[in-house]
PAZAPA-305115 format. One record per residue: y, x, z of N, C-alpha, C in turn. Coordinates in steps of 0.1 Angstrom, whole numbers, plus 2048, in hexadecimal, padded with zeros to 3 digits. Example, Ala and Ser with C-alpha at 12.3 -4.5 7.8 and 13.67 -1.06 7.14 Angstrom:
PAZAPA-305115
<atom <7C7, 884, 84E>, <7D3, 87B, 84E>, <7DF, 884, 84E>>
<atom <7EA, 880, 847>, <7F5, 889, 847>, <800, 881, 84F>>
This chain:
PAZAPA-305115
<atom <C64, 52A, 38C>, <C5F, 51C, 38F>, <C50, 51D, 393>>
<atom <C47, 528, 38E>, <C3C, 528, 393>, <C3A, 52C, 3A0>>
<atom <C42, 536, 3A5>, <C41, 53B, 3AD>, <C42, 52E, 3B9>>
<atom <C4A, 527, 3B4>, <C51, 51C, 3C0>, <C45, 511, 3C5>>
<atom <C3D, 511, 3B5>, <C35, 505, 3B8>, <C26, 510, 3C1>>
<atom <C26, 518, 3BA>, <C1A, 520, 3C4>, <C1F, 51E, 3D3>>
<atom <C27, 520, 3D7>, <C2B, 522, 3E4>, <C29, 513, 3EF>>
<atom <C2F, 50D, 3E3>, <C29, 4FD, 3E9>, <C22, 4F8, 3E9>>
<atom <C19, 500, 3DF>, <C04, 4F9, 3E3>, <C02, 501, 3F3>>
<atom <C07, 50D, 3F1>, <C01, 517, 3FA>, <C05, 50E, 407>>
<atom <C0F, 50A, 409>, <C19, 500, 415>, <C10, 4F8, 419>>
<atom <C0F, 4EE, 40B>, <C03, 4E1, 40D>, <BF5, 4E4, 412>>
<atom <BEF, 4F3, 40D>, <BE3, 4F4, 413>, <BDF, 4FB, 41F>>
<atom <BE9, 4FC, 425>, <BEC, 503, 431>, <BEB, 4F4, 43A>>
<atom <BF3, 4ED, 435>, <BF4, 4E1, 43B>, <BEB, 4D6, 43F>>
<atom <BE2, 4D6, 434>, <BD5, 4CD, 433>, <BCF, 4D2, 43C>>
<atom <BCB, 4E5, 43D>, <BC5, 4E5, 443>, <BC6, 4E7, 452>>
<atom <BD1, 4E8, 456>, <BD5, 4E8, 462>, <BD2, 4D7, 469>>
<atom <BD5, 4CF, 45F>, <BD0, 4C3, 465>, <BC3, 4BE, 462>>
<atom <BB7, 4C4, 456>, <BAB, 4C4, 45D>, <BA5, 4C7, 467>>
<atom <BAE, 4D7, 46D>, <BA8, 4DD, 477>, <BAD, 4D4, 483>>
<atom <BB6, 4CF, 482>, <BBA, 4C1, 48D>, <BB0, 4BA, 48E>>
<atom <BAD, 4B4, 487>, <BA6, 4A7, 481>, <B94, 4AD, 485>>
<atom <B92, 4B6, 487>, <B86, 4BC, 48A>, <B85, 4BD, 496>>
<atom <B90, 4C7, 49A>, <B90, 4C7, 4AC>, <B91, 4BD, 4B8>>
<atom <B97, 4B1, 4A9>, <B96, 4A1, 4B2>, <B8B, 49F, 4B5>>
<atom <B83, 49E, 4A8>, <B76, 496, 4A9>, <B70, 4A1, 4B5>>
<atom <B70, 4AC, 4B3>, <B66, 4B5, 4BC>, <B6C, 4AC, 4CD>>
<atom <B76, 4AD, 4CF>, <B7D, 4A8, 4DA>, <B70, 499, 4DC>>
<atom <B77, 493, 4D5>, <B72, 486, 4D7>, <B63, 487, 4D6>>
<atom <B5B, 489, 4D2>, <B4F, 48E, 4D3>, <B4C, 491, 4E1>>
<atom <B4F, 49B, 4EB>, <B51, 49F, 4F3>, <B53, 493, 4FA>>
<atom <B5C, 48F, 4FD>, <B64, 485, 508>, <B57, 478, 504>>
<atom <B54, 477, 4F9>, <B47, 46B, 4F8>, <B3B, 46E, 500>>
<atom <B38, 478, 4FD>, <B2A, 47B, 507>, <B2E, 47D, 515>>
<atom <B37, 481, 519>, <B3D, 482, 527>, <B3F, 473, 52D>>
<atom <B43, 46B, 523>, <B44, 45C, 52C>, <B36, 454, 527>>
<atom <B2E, 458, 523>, <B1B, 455, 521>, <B19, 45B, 52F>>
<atom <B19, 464, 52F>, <B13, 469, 53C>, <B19, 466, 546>>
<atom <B28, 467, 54B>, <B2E, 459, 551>, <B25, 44A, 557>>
<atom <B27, 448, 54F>, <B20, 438, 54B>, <B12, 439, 553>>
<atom <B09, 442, 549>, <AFD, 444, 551>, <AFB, 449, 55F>>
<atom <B04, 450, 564>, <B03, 452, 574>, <B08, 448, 57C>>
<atom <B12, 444, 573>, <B13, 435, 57F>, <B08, 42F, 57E>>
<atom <B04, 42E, 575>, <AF5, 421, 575>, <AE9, 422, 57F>>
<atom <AE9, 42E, 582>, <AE5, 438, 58C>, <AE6, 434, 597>>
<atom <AF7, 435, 598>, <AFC, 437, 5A6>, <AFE, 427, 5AC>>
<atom <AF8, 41E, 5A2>, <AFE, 410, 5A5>, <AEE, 40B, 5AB>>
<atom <AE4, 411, 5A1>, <AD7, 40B, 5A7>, <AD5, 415, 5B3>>
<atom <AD9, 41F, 5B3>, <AD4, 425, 5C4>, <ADA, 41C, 5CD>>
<atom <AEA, 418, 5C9>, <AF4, 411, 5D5>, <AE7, 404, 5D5>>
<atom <AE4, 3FC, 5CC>, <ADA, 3EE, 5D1>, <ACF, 3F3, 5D8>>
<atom <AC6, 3FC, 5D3>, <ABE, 400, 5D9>, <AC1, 403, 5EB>>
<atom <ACE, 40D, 5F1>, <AD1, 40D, 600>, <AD7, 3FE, 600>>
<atom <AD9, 3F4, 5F8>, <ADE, 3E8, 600>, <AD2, 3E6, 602>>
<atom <AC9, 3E3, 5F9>, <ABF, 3DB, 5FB>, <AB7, 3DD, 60A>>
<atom <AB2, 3EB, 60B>, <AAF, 3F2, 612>, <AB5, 3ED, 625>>
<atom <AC5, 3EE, 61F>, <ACB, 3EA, 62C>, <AC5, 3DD, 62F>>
<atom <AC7, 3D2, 625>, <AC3, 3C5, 62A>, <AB7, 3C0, 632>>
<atom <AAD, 3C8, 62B>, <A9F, 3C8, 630>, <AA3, 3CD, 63F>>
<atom <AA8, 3D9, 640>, <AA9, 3E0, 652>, <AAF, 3D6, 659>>
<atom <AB6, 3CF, 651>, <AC0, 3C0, 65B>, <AB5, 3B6, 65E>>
<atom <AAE, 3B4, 651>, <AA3, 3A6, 655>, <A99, 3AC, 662>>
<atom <A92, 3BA, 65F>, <A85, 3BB, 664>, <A8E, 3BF, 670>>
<atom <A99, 3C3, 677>, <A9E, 3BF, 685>, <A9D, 3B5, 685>>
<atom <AA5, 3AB, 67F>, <AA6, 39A, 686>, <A98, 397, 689>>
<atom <A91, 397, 67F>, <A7F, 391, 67E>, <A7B, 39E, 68E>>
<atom <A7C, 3A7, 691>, <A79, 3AE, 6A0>, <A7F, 3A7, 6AD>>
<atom <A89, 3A2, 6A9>, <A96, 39C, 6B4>, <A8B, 392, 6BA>>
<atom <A89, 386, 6AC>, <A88, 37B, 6AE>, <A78, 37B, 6B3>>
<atom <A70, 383, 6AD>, <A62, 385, 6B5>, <A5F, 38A, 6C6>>
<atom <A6C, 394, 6C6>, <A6D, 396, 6D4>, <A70, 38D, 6DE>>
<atom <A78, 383, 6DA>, <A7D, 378, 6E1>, <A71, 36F, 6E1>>
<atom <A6C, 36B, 6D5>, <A63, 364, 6DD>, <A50, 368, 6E1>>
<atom <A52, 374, 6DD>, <A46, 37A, 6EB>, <A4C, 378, 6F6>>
<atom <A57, 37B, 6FE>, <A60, 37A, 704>, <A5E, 366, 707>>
<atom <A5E, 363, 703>, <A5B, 351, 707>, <A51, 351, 70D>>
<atom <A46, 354, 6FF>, <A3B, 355, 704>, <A32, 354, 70E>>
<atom <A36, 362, 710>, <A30, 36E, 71E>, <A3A, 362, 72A>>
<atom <A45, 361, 72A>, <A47, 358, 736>, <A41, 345, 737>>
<atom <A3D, 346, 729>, <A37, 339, 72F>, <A2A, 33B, 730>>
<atom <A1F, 346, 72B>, <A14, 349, 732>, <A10, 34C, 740>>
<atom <A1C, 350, 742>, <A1E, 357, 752>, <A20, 34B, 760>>
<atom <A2A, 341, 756>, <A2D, 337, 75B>, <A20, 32D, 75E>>
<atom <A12, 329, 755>, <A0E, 321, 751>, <9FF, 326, 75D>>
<atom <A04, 337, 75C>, <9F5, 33D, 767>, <9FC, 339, 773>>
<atom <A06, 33B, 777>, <A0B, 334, 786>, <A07, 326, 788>>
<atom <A07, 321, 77E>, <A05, 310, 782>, <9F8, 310, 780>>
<atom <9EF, 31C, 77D>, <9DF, 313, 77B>, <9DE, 31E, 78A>>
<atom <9E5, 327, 791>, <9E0, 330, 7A0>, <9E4, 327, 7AA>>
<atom <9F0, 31D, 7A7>, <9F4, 316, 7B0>, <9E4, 306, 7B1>>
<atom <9E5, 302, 7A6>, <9D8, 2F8, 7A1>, <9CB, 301, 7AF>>
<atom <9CB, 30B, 7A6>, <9B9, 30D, 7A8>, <9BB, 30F, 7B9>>
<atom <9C7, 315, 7BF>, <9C6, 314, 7D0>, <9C6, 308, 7D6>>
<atom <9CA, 2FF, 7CB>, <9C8, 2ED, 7D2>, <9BB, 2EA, 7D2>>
<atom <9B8, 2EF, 7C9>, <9AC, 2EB, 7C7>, <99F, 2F0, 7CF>>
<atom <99F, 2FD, 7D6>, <998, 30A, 7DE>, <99F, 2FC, 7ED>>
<atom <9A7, 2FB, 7EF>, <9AE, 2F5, 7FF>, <9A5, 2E7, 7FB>>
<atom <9AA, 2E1, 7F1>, <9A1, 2D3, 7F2>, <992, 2D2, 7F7>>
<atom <98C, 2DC, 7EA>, <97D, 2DD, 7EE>, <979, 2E3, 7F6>>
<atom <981, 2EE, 803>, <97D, 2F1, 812>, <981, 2DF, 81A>>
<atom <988, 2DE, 816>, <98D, 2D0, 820>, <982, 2C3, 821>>
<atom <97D, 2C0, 80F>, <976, 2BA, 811>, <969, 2BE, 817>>
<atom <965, 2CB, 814>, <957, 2CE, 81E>, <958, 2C8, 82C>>
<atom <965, 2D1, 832>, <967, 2C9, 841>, <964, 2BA, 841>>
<atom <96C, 2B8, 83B>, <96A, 2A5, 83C>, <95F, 2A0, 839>>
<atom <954, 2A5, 831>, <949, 29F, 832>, <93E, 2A4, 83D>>
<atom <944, 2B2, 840>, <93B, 2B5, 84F>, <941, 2B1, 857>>
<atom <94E, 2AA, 85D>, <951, 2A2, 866>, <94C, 294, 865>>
<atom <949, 28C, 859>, <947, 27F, 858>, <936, 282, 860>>
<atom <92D, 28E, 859>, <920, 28C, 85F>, <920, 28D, 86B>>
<atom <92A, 298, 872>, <927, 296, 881>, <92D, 28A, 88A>>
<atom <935, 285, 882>, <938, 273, 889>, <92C, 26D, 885>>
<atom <92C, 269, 87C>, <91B, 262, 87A>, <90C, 268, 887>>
<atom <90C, 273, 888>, <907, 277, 88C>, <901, 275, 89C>>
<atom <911, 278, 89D>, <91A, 271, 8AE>, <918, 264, 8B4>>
<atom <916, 259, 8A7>, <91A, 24E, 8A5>, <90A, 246, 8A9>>
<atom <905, 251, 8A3>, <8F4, 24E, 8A6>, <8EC, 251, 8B4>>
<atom <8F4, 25B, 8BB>, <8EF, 25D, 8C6>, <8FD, 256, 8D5>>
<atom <904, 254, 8CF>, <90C, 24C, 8D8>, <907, 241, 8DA>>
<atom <901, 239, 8D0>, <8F7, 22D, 8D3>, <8F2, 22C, 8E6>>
<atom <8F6, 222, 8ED>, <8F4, 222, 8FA>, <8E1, 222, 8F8>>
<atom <8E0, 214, 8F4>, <8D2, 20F, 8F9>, <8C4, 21A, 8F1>>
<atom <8CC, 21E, 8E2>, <8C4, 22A, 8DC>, <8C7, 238, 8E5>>
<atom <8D4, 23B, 8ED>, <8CF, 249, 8F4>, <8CA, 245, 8FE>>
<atom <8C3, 23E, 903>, <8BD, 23E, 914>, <8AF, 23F, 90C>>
<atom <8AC, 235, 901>, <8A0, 238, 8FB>, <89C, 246, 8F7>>
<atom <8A5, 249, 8F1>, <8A2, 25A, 8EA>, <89C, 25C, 8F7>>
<atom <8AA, 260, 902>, <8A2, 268, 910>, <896, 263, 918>>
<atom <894, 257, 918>, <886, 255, 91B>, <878, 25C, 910>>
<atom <87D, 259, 903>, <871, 25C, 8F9>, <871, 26D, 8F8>>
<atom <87A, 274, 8FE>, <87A, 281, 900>, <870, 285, 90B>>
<atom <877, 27B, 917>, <871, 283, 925>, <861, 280, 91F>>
<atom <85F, 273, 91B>, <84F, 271, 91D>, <845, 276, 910>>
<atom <84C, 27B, 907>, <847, 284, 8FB>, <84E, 28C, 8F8>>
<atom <84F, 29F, 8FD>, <853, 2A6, 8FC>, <84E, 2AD, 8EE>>
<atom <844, 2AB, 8E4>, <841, 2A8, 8DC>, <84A, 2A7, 8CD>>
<atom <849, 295, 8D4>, <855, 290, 8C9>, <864, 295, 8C5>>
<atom <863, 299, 8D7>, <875, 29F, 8D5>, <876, 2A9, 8CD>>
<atom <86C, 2B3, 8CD>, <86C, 2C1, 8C4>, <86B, 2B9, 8B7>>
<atom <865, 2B1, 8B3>, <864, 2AB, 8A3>, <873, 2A9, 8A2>>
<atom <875, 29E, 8AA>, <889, 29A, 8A7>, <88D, 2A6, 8A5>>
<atom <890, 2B0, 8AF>, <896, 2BE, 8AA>, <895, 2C0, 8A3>>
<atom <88B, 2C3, 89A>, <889, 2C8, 88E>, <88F, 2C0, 885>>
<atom <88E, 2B4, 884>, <892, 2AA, 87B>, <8A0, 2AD, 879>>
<atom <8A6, 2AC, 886>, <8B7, 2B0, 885>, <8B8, 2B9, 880>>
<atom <8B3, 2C2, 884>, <8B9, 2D2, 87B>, <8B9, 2D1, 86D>>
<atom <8A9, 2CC, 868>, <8A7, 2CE, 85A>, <8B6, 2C1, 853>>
<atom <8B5, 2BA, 85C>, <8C4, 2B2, 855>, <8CE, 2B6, 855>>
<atom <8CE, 2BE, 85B>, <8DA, 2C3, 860>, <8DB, 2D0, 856>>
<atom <8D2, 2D7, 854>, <8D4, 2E0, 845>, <8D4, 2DC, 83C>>
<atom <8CE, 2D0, 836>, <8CF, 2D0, 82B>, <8DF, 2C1, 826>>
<atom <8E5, 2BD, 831>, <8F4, 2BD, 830>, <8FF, 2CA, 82B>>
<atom <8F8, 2D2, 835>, <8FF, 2DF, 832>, <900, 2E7, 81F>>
<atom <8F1, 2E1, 820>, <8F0, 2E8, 810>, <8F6, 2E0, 806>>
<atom <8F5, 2D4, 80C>, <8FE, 2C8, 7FE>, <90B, 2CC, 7FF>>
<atom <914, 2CC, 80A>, <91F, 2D2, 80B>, <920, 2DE, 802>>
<atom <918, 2E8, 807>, <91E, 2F7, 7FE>, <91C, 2F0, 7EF>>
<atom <90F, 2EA, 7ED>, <912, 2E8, 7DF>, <917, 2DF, 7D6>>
<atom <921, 2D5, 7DF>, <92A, 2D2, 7DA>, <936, 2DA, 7D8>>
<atom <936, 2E0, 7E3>, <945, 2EA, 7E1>, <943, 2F3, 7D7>>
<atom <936, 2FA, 7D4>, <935, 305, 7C8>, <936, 2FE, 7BA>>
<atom <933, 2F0, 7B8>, <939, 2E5, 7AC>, <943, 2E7, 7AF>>
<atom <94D, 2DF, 7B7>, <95B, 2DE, 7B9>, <963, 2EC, 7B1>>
<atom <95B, 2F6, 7B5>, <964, 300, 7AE>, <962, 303, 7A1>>
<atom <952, 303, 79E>, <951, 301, 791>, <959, 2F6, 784>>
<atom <95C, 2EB, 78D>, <965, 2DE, 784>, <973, 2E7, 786>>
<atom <979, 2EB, 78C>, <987, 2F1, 78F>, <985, 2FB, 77C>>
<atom <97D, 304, 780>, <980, 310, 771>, <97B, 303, 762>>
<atom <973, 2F9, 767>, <971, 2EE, 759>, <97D, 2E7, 756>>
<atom <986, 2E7, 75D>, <993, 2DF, 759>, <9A1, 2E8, 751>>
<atom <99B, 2F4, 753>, <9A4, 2FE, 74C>, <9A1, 302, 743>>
<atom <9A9, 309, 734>, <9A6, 30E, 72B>, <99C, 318, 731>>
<atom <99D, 324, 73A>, <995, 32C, 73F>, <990, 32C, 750>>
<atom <986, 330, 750>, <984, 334, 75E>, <989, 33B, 76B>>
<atom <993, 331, 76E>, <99B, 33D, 777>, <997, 33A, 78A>>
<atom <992, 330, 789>, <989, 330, 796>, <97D, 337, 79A>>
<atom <971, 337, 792>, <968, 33D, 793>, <967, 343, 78A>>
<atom <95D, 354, 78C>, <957, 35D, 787>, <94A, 359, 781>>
<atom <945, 35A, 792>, <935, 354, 78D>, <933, 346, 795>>
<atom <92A, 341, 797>, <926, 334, 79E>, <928, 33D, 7AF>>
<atom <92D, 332, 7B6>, <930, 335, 7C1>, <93A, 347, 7CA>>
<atom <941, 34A, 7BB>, <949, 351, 7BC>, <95C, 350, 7BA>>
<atom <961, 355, 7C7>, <96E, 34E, 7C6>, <97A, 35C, 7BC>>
<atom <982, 35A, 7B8>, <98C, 362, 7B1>, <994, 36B, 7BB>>
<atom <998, 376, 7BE>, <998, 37F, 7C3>, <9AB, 37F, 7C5>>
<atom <9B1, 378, 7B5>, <9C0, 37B, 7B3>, <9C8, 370, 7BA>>
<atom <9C2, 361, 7BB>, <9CB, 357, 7C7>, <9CC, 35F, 7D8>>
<atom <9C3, 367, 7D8>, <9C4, 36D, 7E7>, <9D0, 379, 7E5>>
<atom <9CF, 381, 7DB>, <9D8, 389, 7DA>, <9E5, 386, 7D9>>
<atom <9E7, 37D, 7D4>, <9F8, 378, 7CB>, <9FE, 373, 7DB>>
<atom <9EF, 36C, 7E2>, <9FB, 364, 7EE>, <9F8, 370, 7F9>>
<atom <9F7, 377, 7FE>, <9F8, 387, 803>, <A05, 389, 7FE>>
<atom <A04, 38C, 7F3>, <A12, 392, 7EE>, <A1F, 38E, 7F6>>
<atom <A1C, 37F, 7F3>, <A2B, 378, 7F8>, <A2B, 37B, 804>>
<atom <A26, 37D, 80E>, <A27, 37C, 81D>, <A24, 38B, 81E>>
<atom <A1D, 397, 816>, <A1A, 3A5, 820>, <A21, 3AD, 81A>>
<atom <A1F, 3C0, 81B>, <A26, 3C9, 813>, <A1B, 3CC, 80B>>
<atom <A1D, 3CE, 7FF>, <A14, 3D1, 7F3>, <A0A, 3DD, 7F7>>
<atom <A0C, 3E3, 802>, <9FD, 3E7, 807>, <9F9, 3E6, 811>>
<atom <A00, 3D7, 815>, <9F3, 3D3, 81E>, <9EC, 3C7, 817>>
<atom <9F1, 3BF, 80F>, <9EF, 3B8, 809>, <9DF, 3B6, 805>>
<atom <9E2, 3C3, 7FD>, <9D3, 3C4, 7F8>, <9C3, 3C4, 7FC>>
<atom <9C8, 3CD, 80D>, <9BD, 3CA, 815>, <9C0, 3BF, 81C>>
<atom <9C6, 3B6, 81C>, <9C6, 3A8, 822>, <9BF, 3A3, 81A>>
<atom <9C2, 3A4, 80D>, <9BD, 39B, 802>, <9AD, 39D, 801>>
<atom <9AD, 3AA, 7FE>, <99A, 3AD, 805>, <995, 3A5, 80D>>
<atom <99B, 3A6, 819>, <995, 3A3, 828>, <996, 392, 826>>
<atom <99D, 38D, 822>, <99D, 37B, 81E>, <995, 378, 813>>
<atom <992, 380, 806>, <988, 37C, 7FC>, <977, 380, 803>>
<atom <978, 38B, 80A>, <969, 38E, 80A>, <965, 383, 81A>>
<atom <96F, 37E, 81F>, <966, 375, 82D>, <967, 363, 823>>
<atom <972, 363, 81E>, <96F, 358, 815>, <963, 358, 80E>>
<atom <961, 364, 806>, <958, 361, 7FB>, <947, 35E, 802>>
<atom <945, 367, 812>, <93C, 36A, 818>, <936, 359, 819>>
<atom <945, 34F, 823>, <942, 345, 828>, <939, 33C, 81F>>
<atom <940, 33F, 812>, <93A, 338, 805>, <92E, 336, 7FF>>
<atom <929, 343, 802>, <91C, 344, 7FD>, <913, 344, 806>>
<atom <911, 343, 815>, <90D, 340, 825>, <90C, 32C, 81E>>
<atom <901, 32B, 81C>, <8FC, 31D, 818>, <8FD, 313, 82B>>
<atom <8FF, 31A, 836>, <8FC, 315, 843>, <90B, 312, 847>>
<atom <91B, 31A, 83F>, <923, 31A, 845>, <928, 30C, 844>>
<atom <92E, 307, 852>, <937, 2FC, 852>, <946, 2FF, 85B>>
<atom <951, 2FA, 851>, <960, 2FE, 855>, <961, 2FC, 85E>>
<atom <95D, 2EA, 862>, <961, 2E2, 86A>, <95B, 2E7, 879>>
<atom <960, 2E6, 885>, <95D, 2EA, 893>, <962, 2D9, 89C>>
<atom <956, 2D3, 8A6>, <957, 2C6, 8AA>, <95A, 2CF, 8B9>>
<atom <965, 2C6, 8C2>, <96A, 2C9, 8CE>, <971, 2BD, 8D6>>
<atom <969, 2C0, 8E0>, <96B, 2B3, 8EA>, <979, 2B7, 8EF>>
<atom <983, 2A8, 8EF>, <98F, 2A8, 8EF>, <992, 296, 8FB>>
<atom <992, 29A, 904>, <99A, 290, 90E>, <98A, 288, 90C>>
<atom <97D, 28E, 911>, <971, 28A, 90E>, <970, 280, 900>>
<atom <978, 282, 8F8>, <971, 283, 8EC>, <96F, 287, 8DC>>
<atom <96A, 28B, 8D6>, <964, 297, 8CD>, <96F, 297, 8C1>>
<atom <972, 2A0, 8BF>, <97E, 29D, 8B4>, <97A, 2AF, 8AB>>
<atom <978, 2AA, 8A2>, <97B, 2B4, 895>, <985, 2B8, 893>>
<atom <981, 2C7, 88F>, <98A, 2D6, 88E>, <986, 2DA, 886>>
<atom <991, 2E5, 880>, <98B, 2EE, 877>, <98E, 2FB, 884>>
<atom <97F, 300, 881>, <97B, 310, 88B>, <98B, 318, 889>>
<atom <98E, 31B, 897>, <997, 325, 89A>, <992, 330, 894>>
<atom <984, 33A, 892>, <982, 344, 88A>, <989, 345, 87B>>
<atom <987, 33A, 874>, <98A, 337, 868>, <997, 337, 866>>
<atom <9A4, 330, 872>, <9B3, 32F, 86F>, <9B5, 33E, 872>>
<atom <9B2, 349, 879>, <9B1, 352, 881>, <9B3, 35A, 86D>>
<atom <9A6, 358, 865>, <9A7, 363, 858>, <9B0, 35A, 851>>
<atom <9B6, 34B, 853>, <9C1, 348, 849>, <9D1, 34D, 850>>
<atom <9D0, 354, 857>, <9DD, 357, 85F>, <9E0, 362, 854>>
């Protein structure tokens, strides 16, 4: 009987310990497989703030294109309404260059009708020519008198026209008529070249019409206007030389 019961401790502790050593290799197991899904865990945490960080990233590269798109477009406005707004002050300031040649004429045509107007006088020209013949004298005074009137018409004209242009660049944000006082802009001569020549003749056109313009301008004696007897009588022109450089 002892023998029987020895044999069955020996059974039972064979047994126990086969299922401690179970019971150990679990925990070891599970131990294992715990720190494996920690670290798990932690790499996704990882992998989830890298994935926000390229969204994020992306989004910004979507905004700061749109925010490029939308700045391109409107420099793009911009630039065409700048562009737009210089044509209308080139088209302006050549109205204004045609006006104030025009009015020069017109006021040296009104002096030489007045002028006309003074010596067409019947009973005053017989006088002049008598007060000539019999004081050759006086008539060199009159001479002189005319001329000096006669220049200094000339110079009120220029220096109205050199205002005239000066008010043209005062009505604009900037100066696009004149440089200096009695200097004209060099780029209304070029732009209308353009339209009518080949871009290298243009340029020496554009020369050759800015430097006889600009000359006329600052010549304090020049007058546009040219008087020509027509069916015997006097009619105002503008000088063939002059339409000759606006051809």
């Amino acid at each position: 009987g002892a023998r029987c019961l020895h044999a069955s401790l020996d059974v039972l502790a064979s047994d126990v310990h086969s299922r401690l050593e179970f019971h150990k290799s679990a925990y070891t197991d599970y131990a294992g497989i715990n720190n494996a899904l920690h670290w798990v865990m932690e790499e996704k945490a990882k992998l989830q703030l890298q994935q926000n960080a390229v969204t994020e990233k992306d989004k910004l590269i979507t905004e700061k294109d749109k925010l490029i798109a939308e700045l391109k477009t409107r420099n793009e406005e911009q630039a065409a309404e700048i562009e737009s707004l210089k044509e209308e002050l080139e088209v302006r300031e050549s109205s204004h260059v045609l006006l104030a040649l025009q009015g020069s004429g017109l006021q040296s045509s009104q002096s030489g009708r007045n002028k006309r107007t003074r010596e067409s006088d019947g009973n005053g020209e017989v006088a002049d020519e008598h007060g000539v013949m019999d004081n050759p004298d006086q008539d060199d005074q009159g001479l002189s008198t005319e001329l000096e009137n006669a220049k200094k018409e000339l110079s009120d004209i220029h220096s109205k026209l050199i205002k005239g242009f000066m008010d043209i660049g005062a009505t604009s944000t900037r100066n696009v008529a004149i440089k200096n006082i009695g200097e004209l802009s060099y780029k209304p001569f070029q732009q209308a070249c353009l339209k009518k020549l080949p871009p290298e003749e243009a340029s020496k056109k554009a020369s050759e019409l800015y430097n006889f313009w600009q000359k006329q301008l600052l010549n304090p004696e020049w007058n546009p206007s040219k008087t020509v007897m027509e069916k015997g009588n006097p009619k105002e022109g503008i000088s063939k030389v002059l339409l000759h450089h606006l051809v």
